[in-house]
DSSP file (Angstrom, degrees, kcal/mol; ACC not computed):
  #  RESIDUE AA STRUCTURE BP1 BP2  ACC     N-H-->O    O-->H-N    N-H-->O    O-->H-N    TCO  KAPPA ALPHA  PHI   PSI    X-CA   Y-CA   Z-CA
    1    1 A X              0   0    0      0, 0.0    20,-2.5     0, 0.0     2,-0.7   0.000 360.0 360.0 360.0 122.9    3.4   19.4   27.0
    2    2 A X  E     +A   20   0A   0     18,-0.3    37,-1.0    37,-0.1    18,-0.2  -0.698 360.0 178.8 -44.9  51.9    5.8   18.1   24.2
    3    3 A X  E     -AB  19  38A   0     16,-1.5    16,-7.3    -2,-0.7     2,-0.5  -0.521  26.4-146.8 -82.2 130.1    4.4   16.1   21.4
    4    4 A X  E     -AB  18  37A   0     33,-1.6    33,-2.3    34,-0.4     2,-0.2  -0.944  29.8-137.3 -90.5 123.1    5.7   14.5   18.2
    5    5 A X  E     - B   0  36A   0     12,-0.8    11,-3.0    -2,-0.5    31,-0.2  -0.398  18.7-167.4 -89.7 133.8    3.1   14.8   16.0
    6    6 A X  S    S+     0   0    0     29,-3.3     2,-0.2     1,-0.3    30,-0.2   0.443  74.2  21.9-116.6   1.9    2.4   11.4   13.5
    7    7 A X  S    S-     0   0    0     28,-0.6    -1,-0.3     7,-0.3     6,-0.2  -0.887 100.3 -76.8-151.1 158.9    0.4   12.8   11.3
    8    8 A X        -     0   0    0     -2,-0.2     2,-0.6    -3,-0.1     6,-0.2   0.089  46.9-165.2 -56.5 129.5   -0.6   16.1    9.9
    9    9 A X    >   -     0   0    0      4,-4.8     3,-1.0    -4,-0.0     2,-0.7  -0.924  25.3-109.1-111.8 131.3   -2.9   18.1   12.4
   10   10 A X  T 3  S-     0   0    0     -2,-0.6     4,-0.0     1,-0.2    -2,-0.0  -0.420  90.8  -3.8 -60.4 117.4   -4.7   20.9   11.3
   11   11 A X  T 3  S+     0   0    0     -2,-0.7    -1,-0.2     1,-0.0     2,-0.0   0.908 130.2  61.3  67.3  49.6   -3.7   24.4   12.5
   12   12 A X  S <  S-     0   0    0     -3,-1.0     2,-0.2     1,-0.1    -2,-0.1   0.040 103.7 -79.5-160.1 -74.7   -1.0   22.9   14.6
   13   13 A X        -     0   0    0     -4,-0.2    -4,-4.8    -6,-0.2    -6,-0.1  -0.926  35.5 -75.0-151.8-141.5    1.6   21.0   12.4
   14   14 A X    >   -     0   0    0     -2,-0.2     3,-0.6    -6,-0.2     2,-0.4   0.040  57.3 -53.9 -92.0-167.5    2.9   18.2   10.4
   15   15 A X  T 3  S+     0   0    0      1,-0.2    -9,-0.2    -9,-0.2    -1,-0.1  -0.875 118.8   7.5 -80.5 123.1    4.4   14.7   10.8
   16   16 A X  T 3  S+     0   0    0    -11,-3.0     2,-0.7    -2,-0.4    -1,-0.2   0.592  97.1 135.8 108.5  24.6    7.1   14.3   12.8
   17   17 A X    <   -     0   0    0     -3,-0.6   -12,-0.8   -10,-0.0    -1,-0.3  -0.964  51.8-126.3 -68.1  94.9    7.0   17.9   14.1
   18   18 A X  E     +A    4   0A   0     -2,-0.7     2,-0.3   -14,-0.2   -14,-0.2  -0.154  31.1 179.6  -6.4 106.6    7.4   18.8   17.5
   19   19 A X  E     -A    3   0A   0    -16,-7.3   -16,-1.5    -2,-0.1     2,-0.6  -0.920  29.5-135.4-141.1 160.9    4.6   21.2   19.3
   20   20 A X  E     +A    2   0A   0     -2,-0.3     2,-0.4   -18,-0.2   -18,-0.3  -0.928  39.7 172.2 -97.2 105.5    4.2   22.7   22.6
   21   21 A X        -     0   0    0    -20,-2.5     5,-0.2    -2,-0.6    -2,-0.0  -0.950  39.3 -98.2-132.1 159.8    0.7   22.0   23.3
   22   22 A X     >  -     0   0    0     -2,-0.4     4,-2.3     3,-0.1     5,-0.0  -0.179  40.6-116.8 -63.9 165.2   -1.5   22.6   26.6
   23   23 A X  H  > S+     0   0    0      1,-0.3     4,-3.4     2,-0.2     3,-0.3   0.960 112.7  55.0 -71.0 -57.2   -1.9   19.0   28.8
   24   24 A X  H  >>S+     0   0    0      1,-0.2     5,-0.9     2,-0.2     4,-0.7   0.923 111.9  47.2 -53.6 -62.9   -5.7   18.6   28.5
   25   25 A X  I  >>S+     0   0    0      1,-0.3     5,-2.1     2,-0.2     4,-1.5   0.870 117.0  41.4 -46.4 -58.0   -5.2   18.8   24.7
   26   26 A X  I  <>S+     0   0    0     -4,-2.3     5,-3.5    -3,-0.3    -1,-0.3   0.801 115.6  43.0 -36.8 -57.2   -2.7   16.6   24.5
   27   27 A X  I  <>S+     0   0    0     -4,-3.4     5,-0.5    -3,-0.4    -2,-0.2   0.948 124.8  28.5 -89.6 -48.3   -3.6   14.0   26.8
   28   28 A X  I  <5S+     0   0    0     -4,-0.7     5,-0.4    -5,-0.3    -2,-0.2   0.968 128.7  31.7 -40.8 -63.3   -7.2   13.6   25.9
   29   29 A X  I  X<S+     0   0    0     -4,-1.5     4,-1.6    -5,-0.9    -3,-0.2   0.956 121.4  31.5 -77.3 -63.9   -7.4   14.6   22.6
   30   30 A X  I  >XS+     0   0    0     -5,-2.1     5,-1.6     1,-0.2     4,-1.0   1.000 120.1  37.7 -65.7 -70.3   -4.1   13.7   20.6
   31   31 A X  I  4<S+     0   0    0     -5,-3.5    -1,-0.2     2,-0.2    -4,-0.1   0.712 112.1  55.3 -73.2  -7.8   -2.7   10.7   22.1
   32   32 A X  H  4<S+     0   0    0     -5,-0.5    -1,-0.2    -6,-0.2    -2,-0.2   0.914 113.0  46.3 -63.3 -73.7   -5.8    9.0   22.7
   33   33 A X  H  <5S-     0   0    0     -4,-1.6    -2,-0.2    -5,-0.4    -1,-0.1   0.675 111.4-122.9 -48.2  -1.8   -6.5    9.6   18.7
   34   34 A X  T  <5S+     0   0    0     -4,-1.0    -1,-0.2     2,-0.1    -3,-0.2   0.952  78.8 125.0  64.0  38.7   -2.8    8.3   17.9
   35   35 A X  S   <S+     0   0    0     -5,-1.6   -29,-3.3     1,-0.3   -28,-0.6   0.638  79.5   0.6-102.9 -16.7   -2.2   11.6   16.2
   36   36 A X  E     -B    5   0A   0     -6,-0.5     2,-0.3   -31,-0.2   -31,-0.3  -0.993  57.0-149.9-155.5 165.6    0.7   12.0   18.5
   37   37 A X  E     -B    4   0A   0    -33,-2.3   -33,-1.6    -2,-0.5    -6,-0.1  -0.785  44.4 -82.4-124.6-175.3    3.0   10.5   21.3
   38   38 A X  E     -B    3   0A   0     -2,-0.3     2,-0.8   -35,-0.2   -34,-0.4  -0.432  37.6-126.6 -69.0 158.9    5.1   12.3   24.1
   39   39 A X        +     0   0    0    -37,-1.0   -37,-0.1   -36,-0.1    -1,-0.1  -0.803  39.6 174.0-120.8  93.1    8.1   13.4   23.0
   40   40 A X        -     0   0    0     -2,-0.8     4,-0.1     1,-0.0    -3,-0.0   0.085  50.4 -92.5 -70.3-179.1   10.4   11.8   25.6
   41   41 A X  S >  S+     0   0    0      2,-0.2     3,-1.4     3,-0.1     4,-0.4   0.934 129.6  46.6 -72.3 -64.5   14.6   11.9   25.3
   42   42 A X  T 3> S+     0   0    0      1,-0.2     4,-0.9     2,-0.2     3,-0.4   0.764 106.6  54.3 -67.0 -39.1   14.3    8.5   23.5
   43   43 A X  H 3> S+     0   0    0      1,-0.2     4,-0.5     2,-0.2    -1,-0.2   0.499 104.0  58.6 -40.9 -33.1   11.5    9.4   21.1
   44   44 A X  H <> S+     0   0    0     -3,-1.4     4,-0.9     3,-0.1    -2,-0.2   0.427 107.6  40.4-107.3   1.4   13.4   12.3   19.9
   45   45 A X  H  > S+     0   0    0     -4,-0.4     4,-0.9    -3,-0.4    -2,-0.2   0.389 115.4  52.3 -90.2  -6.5   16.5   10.5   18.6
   46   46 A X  H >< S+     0   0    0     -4,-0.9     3,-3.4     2,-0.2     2,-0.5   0.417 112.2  48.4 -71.6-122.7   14.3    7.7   17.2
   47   47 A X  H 3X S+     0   0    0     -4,-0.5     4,-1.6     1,-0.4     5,-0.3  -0.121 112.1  47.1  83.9 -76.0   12.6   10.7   15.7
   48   48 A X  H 3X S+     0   0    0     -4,-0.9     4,-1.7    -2,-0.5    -1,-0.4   0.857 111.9  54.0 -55.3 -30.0   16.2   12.3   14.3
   49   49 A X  H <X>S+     0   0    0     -3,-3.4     4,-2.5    -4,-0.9     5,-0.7   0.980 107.8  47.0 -82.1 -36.5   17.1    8.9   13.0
   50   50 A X  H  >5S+     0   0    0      2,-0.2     4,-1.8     1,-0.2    -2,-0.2   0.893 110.5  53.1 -34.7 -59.3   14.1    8.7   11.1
   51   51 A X  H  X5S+     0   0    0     -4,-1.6     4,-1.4     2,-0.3    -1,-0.2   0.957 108.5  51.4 -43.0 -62.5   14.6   12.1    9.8
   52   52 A X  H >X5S+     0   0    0     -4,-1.7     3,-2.7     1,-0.3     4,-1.5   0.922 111.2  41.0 -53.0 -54.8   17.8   11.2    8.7
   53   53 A X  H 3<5S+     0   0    0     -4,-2.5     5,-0.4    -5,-0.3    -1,-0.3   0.900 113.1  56.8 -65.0 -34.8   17.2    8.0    6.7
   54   54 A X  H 3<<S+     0   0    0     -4,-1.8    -1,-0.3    -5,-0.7    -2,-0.2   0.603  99.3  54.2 -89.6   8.0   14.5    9.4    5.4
   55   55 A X  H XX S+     0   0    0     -3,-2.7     4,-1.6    -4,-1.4     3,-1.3   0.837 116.6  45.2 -87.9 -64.7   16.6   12.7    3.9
   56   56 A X  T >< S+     0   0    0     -4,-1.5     2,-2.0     1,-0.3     3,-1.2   0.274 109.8  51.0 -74.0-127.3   18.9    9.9    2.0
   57   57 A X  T 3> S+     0   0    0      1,-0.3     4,-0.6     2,-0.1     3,-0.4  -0.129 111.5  51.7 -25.5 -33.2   16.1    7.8    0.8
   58   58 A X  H <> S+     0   0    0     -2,-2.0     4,-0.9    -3,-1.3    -1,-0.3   0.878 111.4  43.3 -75.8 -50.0   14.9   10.8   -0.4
   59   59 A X  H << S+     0   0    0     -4,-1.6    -1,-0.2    -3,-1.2    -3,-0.2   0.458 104.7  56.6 -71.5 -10.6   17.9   11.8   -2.2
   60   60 A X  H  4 S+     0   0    0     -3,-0.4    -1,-0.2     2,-0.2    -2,-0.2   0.528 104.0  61.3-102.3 -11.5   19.0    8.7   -3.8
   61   61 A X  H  X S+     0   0    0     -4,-0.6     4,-1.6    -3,-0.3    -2,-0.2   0.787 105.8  48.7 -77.2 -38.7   15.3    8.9   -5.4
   62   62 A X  H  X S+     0   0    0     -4,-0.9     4,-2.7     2,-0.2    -2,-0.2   0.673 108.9  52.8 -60.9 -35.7   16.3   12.3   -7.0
   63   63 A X  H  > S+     0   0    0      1,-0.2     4,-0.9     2,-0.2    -2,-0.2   0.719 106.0  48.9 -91.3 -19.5   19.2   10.9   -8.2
   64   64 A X  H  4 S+     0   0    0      2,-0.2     4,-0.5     3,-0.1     3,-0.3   0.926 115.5  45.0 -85.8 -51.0   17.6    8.3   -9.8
   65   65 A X  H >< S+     0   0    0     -4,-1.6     3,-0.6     1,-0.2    -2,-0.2   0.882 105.4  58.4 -63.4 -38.6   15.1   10.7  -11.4
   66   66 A X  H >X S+     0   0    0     -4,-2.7     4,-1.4     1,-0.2     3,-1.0   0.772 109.9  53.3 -39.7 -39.2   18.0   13.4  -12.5
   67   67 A X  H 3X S+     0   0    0     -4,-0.9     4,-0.6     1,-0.3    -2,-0.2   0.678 117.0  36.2 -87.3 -28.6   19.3    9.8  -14.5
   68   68 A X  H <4 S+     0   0    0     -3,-0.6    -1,-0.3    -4,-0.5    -2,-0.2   0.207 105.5  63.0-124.7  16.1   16.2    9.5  -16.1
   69   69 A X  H <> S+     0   0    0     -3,-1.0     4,-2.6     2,-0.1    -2,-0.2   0.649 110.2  41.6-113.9 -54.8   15.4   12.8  -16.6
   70   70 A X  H  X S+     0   0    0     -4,-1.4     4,-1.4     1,-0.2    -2,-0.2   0.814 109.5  57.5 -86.2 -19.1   18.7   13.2  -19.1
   71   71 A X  H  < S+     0   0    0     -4,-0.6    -1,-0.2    -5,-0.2    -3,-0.1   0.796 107.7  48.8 -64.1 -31.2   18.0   10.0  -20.6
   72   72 A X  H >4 S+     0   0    0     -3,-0.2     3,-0.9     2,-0.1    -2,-0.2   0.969 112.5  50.3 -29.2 -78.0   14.4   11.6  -21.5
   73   73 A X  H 3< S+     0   0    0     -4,-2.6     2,-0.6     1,-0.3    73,-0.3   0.869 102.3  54.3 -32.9 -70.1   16.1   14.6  -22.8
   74   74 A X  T 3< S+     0   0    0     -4,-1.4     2,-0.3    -5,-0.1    -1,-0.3   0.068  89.6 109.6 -63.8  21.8   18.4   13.0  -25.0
   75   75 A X    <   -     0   0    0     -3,-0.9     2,-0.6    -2,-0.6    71,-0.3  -0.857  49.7-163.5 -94.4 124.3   15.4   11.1  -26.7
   76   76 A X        +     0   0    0     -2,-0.3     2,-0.5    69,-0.1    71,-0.1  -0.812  25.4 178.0-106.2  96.5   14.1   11.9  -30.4
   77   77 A X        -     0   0    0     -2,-0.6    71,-3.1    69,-0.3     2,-0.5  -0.705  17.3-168.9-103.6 142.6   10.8   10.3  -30.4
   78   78 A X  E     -c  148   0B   0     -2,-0.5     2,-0.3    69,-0.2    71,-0.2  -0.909   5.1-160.3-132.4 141.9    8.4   10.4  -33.2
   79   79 A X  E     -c  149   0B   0     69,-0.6    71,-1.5    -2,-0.5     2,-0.3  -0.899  17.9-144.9-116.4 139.0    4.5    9.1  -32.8
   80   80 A X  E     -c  150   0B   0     -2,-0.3     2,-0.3    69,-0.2    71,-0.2  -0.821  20.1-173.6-116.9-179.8    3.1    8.4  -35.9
   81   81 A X  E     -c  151   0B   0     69,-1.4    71,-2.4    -2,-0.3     2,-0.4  -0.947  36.3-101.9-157.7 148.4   -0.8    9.2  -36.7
   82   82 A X        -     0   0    0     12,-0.3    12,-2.2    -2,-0.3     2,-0.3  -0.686  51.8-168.6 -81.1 151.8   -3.3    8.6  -39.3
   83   83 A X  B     -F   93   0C   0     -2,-0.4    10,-0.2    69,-0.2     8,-0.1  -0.870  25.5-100.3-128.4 172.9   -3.5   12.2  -41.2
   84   84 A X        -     0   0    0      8,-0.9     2,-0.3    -2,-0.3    -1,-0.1  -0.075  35.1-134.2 -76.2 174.3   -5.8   13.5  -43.5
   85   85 A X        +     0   0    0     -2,-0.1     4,-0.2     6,-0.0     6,-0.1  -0.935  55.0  25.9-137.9 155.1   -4.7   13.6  -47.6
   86   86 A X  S >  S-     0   0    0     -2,-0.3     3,-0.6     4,-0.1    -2,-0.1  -0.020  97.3 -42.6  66.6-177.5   -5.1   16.7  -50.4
   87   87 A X  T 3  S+     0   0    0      1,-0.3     3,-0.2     3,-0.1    -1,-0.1   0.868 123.0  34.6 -36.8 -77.0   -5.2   20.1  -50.2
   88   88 A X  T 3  S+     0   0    0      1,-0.2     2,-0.4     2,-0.1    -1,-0.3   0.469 124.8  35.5 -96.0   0.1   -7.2   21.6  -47.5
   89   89 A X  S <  S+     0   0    0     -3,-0.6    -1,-0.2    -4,-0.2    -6,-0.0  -0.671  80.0 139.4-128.9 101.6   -6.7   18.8  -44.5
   90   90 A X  S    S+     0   0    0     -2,-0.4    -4,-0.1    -3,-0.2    -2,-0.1   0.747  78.9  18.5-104.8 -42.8   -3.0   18.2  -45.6
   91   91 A X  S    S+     0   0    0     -3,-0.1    37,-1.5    -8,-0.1    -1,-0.1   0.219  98.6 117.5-117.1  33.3   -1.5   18.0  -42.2
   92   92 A X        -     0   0    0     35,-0.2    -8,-0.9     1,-0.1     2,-0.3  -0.224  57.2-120.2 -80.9 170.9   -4.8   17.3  -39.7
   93   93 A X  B     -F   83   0C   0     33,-0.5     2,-0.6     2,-0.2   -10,-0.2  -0.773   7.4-129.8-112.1 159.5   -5.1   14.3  -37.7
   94   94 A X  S    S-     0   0    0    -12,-2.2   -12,-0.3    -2,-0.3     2,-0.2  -0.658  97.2 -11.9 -95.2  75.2   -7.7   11.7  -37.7
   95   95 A X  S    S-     0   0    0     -2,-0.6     2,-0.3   -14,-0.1    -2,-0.2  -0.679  96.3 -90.0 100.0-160.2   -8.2   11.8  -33.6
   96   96 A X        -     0   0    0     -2,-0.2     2,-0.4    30,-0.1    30,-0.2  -0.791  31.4-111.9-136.4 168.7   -5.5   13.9  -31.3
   97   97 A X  B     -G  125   0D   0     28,-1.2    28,-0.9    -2,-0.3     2,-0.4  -0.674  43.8-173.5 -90.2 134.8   -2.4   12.8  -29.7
   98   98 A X    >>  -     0   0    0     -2,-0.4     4,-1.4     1,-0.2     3,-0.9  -0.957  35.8 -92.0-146.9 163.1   -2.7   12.8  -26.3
   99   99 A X  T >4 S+     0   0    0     -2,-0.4     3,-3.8     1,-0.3    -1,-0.2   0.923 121.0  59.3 -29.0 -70.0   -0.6   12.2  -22.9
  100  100 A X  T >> S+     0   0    0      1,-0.3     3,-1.3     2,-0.2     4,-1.1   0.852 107.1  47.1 -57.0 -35.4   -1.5    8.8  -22.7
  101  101 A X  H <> S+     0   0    0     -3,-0.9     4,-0.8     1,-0.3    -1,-0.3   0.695 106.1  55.1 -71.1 -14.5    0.3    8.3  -26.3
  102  102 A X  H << S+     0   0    0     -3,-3.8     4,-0.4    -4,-1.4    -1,-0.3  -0.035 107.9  49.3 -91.1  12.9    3.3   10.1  -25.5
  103  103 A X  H <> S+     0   0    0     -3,-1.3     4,-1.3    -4,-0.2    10,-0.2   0.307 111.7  48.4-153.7 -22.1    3.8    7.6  -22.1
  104  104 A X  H  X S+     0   0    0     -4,-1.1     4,-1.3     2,-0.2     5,-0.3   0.888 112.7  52.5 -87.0 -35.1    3.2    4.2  -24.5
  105  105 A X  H >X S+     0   0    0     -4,-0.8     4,-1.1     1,-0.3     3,-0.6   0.883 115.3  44.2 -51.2 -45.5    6.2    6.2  -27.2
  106  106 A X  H 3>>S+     0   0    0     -4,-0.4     4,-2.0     1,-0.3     5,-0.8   0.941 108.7  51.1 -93.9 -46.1    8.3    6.4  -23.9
  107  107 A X  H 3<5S+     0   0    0     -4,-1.3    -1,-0.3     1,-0.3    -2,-0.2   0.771 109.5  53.3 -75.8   1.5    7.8    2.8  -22.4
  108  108 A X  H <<5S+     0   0    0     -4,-1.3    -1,-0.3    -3,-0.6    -2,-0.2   0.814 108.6  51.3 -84.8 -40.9    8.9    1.5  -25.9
  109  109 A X  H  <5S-     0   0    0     -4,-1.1    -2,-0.2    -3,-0.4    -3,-0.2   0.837 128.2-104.8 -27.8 -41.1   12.0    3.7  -25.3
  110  110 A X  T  <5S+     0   0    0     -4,-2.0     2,-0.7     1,-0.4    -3,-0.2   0.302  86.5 112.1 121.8  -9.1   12.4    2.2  -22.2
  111  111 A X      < -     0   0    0     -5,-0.8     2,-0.5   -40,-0.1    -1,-0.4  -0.875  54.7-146.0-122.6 110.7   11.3    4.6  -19.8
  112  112 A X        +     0   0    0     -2,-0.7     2,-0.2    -5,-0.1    -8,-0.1  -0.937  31.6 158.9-124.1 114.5    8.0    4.1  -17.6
  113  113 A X        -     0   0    0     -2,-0.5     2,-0.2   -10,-0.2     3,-0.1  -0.396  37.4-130.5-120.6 149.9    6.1    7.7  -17.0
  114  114 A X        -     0   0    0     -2,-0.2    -1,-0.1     1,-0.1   -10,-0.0  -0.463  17.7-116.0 -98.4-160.0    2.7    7.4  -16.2
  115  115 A X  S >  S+     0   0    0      1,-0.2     3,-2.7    -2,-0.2    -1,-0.1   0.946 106.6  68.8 -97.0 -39.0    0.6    9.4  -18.0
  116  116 A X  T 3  S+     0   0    0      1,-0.3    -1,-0.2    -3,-0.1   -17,-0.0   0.571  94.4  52.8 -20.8 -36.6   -0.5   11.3  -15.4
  117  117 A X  T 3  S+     0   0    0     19,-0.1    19,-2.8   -18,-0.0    -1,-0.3   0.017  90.9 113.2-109.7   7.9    2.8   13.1  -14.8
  118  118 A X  E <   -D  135   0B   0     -3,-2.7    17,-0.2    17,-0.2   -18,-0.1  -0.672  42.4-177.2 -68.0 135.8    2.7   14.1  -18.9
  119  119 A X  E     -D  134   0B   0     15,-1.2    15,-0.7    -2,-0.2     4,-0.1  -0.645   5.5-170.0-102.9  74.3    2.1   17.7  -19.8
  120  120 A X  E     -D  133   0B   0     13,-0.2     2,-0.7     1,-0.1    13,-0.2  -0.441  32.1-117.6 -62.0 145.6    1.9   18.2  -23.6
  121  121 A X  S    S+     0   0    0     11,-1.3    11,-0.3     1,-0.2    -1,-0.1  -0.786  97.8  15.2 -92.1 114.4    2.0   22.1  -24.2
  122  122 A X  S    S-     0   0    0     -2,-0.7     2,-0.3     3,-0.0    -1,-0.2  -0.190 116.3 -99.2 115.0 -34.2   -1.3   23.4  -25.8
  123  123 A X  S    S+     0   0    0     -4,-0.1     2,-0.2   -24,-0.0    -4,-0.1  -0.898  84.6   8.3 125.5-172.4   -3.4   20.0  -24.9
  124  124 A X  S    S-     0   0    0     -2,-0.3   -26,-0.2     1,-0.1     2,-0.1  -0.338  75.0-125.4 -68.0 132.6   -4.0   17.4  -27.2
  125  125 A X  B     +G   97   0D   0    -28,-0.9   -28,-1.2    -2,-0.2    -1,-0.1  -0.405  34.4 164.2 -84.3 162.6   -2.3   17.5  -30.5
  126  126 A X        +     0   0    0    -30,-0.2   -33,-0.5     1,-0.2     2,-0.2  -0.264  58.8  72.8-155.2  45.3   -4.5   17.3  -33.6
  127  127 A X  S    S-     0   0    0    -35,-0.2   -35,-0.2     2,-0.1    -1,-0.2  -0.737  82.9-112.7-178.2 121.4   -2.0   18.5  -36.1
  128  128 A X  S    S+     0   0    0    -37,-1.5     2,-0.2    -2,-0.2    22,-0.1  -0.059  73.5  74.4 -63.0 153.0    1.1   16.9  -37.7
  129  129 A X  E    S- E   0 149B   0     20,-0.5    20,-0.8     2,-0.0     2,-0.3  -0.680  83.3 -46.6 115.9 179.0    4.6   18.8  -36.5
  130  130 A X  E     - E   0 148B   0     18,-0.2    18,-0.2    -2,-0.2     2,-0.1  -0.673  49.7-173.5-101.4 151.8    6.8   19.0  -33.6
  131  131 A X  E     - E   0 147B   0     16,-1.6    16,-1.0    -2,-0.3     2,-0.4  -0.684  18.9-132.9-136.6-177.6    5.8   19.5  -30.1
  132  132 A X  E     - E   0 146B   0    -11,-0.3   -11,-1.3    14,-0.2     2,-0.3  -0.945  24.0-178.4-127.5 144.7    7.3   20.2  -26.3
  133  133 A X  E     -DE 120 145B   0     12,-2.9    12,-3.3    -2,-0.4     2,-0.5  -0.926  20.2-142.5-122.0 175.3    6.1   18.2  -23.2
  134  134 A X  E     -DE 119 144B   0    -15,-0.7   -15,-1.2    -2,-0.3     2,-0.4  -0.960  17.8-159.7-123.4 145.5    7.0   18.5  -19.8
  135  135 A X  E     -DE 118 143B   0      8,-2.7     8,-3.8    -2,-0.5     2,-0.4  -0.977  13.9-140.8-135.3 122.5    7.3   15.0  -17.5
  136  136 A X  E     + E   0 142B   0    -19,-2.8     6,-0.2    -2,-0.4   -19,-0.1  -0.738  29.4 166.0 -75.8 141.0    7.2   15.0  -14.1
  137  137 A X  S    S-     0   0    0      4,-2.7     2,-0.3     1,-0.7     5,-0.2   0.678  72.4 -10.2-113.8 -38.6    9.8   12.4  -12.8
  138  138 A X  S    S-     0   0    0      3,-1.8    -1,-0.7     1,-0.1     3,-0.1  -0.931  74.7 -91.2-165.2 161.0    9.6   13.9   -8.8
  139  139 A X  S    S+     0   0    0     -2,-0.3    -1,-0.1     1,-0.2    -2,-0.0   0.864 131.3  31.3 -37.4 -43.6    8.3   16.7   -6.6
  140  140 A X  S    S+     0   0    0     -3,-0.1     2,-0.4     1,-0.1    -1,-0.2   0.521 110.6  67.1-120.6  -5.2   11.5   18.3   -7.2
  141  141 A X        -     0   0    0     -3,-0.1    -4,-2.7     2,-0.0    -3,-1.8  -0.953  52.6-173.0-129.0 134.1   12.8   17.2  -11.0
  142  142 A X  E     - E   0 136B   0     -2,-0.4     2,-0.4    -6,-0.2    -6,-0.2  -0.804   8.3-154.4-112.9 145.6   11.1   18.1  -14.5
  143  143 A X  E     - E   0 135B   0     -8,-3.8    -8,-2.7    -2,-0.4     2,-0.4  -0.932   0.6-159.9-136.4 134.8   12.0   16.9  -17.8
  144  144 A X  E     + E   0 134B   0     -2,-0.4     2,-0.3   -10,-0.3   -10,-0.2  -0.679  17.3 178.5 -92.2 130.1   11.4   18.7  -20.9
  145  145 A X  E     - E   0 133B   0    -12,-3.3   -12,-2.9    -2,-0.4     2,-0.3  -0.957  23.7-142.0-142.4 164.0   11.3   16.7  -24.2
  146  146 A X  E     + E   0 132B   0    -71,-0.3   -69,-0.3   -14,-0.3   -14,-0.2  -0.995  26.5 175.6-122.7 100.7   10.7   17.5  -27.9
  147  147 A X  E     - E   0 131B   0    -16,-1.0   -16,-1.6    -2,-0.3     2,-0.3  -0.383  19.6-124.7-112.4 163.6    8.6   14.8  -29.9
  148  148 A X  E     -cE  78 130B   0    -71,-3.1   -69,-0.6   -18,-0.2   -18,-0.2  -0.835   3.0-144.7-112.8 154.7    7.2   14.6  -33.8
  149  149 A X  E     +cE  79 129B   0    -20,-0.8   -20,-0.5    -2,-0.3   -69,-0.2  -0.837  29.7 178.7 -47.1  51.3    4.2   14.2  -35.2
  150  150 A X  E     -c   80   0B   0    -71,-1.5   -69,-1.4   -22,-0.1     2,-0.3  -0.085  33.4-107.3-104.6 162.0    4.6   12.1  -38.6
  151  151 A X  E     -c   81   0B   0    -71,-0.2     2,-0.5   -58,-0.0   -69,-0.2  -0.612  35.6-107.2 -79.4 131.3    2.1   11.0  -40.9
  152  152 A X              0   0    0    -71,-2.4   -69,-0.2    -2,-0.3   -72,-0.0  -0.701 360.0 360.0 -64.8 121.7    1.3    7.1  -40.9
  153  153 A X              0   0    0     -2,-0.5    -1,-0.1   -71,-0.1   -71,-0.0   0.684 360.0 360.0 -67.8 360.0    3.0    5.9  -44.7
């Protein structure tokens, strides 16, 4: 029996797969549960047009994240922090810099990251200088940026 699968099954396949599975399984188990329907003639070109619109949607969402990804790049952004004064804590921070500060610098840029999809490299910063993060924008696009640290005047 021929089933398109409508949601991920375990140890059989995904959504919107196609599987050969015996009739008792099928008709008992799966399509009662709505985990799959038959996969008739008509079922499987609704099934390819789906596919298809859902390859563009997909791609015009990438393209839209490549845009915003070099608009990242091309960002100098500087966070400023209270720091310490004299000799021996000259460049420390008073608290750390953290994702979630890096994601208010960017929506005052223009650009709304959650914070969630922030990597600063090392952690949280606790120390005046320049740093790297990574932002995820999509599964399938990264942007690397390069931020300061400055001292509050």
């Amino acid at each position: 029996m021929e089933l398109i699968l409508k949601q991920d099954v375990e140890n059989l396949g995904f959504k919107d797969d196609i599987v050969t599975v015996k009739n008792g399984y099928g008709r008992n188990f799966l399509i009662p549960q709505k985990q799959a329907i038959l996969a008739t003639v008509s079922a499987k070109k609704v099934l390819a047009e789906n596919l298809k619109q859902k390859a563009y949607k997909e791609k015009s969402i990438i393209d839209v994240a490549q845009k915003t990804a070099e608009a990242i790049k091309g960002l100098d952004v500087k966070i400023t922090a209270k720091a310490g004064t004299g000799a021996t804590a000259g460049d420390k921070l008073f608290g750390s810099i953290t994702n979630m500060d890096l994601a208010n610098a960017l929506r005052k840029e223009g650009h709304e990251v959650d914070k969630k999809y922030i990597s600063i490299n090392g952690g949280n910063i606790k120390r005046l200088g320049q740093y790297e993060a990574a932002i995820r924008l999509h599964r399938s696009v990264t942007a690397d940026l390069t931020f300061e640290v400055i001292a509050e005047a």
